[in-house]
C-alpha positions as CSV (number, residue, x, y, z in Angstrom):
1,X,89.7,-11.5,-50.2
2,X,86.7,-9.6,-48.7
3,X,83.4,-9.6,-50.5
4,X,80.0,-7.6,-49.3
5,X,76.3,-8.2,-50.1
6,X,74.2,-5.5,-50.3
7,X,70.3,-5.8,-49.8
8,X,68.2,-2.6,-51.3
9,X,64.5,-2.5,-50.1
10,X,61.4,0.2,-50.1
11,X,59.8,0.4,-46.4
12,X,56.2,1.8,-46.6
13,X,54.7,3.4,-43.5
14,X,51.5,1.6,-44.2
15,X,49.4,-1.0,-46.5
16,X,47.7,2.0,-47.2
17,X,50.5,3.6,-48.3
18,X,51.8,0.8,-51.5
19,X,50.8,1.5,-55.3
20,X,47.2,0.1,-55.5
21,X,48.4,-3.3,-57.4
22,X,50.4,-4.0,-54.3
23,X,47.9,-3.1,-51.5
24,X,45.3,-5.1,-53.6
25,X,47.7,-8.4,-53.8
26,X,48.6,-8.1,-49.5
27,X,45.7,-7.7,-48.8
28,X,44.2,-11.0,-50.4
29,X,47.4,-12.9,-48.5
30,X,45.5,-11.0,-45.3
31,X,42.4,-12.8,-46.3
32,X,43.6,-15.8,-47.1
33,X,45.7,-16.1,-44.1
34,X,42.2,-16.6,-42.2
35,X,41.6,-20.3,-43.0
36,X,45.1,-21.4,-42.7
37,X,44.9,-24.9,-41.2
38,X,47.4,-24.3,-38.2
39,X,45.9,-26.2,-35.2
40,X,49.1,-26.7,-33.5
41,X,50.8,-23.5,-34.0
42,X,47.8,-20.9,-34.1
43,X,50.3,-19.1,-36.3
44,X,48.1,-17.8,-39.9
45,X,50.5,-17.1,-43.1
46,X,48.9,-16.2,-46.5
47,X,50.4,-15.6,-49.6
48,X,49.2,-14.0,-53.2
49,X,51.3,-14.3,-56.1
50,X,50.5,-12.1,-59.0
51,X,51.2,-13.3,-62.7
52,X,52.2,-11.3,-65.2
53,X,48.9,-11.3,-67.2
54,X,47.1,-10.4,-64.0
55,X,45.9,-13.4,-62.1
56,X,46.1,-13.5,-58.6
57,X,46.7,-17.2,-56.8
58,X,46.8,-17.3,-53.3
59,X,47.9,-20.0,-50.5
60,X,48.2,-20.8,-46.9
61,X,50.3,-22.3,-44.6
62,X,48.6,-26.2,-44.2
63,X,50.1,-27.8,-40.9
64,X,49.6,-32.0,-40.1
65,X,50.3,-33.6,-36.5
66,X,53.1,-35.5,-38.7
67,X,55.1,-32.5,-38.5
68,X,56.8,-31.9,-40.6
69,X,54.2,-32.8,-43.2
70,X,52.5,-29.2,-43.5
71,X,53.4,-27.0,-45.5
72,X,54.4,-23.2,-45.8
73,X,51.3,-20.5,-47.7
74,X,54.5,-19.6,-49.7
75,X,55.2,-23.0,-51.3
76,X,51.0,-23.9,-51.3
77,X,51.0,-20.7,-53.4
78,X,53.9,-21.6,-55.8
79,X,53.8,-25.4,-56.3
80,X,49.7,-24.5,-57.3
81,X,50.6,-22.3,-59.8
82,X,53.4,-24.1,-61.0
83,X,51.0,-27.3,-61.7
84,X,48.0,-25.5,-62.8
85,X,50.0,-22.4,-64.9
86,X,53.1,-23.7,-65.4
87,X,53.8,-21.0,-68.4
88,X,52.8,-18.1,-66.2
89,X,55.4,-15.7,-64.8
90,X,55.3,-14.5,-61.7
91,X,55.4,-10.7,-61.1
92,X,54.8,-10.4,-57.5
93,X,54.7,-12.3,-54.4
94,X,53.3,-11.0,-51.2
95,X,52.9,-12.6,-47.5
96,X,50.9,-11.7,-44.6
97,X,51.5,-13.7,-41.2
98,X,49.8,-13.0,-37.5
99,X,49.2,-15.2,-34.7
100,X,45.8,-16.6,-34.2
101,X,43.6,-13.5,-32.8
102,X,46.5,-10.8,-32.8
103,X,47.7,-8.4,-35.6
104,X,49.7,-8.8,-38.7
105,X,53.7,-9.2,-37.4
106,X,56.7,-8.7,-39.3
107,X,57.9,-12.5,-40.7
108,X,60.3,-13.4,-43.7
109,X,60.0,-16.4,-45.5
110,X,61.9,-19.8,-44.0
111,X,64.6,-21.0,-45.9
112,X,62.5,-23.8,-47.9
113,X,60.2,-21.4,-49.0
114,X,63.2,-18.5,-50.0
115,X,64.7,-21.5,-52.2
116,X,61.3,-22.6,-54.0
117,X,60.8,-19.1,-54.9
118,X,64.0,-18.4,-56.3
119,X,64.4,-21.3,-58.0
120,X,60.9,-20.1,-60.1
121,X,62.7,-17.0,-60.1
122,X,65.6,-18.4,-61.8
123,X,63.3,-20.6,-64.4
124,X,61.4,-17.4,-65.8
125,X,65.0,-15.3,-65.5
126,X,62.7,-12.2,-64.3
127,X,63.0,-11.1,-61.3
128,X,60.0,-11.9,-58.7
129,X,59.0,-8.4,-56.3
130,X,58.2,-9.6,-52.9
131,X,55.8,-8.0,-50.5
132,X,55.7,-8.6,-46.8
133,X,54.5,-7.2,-43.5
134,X,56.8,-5.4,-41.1
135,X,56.3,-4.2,-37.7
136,X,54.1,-1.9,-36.9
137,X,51.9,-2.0,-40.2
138,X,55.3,-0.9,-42.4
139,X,55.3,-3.3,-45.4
140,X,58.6,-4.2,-47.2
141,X,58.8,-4.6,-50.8
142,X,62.0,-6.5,-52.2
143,X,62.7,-6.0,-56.0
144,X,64.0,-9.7,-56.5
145,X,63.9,-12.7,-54.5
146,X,67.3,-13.7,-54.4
147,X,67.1,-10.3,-52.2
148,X,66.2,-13.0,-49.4
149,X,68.8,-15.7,-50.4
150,X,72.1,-14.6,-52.0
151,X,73.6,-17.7,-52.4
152,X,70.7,-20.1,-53.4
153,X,71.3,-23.8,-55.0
154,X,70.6,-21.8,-58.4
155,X,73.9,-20.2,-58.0
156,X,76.2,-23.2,-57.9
């Protein structure tokens, strides 16, 4: 027996070009990317996360010369809320990642950070909308995050 996973996503041609809400929320994971602590790897990620009432909570990726002590702006993001609003659902979740000095690139979330998010995913049984950077300026938007890892430790 053959299965098939399918993976449906929006591409926009620009930041510009997303609803206001979203341009809004990748643009403070932009901003935030900017005081990532990331002396080893010079490599900047910053992440928002939108509640549903509104609030915006951002994080960035935090390295340590223990590697692998640091930790990913997705999972700074997430385990903040989660401690400081754990009743909050989470409507959206965008990420913005560049090298020290260049432009935004196009980067998807490690596997550590796709399971932490869809295991909040799977605790509010909403579906989280995910917002990252693609090449070029394009920005993909991902209706859930199990979009990013079919079979998750949720599944099982």
């Amino acid at each position: 027996m053959s299965e098939k996973i399918e993976i449906s996503y929006q591409v926009y041609e620009s930041v510009d070009a997303l609803p206001l809400e979203d341009k809004e929320l990748l643009l403070e994971a932009e901003k935030i990317s900017e005081t990532a602590y990331a002396p080893y790897s010079n490599f900047l990620v910053g992440a928002a996360i939108r509640t549903e009432n509104g609030q915006i909570v951002t994080g960035n990726n935090q390295e340590n010369a223990a590697y692998p002590s640091g930790l990913c702006a997705e999972r700074t993001a997430i385990y903040y809320l989660g401690s400081q609003f754990p009743n909050e659902n989470i409507k959206t979740i965008a990420v913005a990642a560049r090298r020290r000095g260049q432009e935004f690139l196009a980067v998807a979330p490690c596997g550590s950070c796709r399971q932490a998010m869809v295991e909040y995913e799977a605790k509010q049984e909403k579906p989280i909308r995910f917002i990252m950077r693609g090449e070029n300026d394009t920005v993909l938007v991902l209706p859930a995050i199990k979009s990013l890892l079919p079979f998750s430790f949720t599944d099982f």
